[in-house]
N, C-alpha and C positions, 0 to 999 in steps of 0.2 A: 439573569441567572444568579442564582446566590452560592455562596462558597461551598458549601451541599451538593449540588449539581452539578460544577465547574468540578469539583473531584471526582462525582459517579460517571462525568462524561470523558474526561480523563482515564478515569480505569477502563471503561470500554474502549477507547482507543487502544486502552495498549493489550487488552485481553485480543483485540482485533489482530492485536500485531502480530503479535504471538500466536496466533492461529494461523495466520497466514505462514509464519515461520514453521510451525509443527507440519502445515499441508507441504511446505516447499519443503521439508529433509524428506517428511514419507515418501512424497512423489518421488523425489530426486535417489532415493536409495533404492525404490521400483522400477525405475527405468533403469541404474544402475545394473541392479539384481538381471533384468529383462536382457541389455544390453551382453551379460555374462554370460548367460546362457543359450543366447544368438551367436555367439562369439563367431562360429564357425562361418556363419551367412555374412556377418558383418566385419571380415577382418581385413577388409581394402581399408584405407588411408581416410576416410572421412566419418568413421564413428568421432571421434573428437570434432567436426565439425556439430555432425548431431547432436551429441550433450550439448554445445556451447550455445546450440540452436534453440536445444531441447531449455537449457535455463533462463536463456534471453526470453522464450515467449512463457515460462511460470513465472518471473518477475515482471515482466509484463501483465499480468492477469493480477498480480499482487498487489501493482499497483492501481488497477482498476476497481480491486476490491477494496482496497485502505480508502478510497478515494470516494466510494459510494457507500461507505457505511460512516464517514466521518464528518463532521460539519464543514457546509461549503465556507467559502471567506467572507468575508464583509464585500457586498457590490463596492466597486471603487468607485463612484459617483457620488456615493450617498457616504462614505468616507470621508473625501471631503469636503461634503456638505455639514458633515457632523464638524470637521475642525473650524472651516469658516464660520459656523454659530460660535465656537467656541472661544474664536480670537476675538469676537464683537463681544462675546464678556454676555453672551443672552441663550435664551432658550435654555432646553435640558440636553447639553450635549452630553 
């Protein structure tokens, strides 16, 4: 990759982030919103379980999504295999 695509891949990750960020407040001020106007059905002692439920499984899914749109890591085998060429001083590591 060249310094050109290492910055466009860069900005998509973080345009990704940020998206993810913008779905997590909308979400999170809908259920909000949702939760306010249930008030009355839902005013036993476990709405604050719910939010804390409710945001645990949207950063969950957040991270599923950062996770499938970003480049995976380097296999660690082939890791290092790239250093050990590299300490013998040969190949294109």
């Amino acid at each position: 990759m060249d310094q050109s695509s290492d910055r466009s891949a860069a900005g998509r990750r973080e345009e990704a982030v940020y998206a993810v960020a913008g779905l997590a407040d909308v979400l999170l001020g809908q259920v909000g919103e949702a939760l306010q106007r249930t008030g009355s059905v839902l005013r036993r002692g476990d709405r604050s379980g719910l939010l804390r439920d409710g945001y645990a499984e949207l950063a969950a899914r957040g991270r599923l999504a950062l996770r499938r749109h970003t480049e995976p890591p380097e296999p660690y085998i082939e890791s290092l295999a790239r250093r050990a060429i590299a300490r013998r001083g040969g190949g294109d590591a």
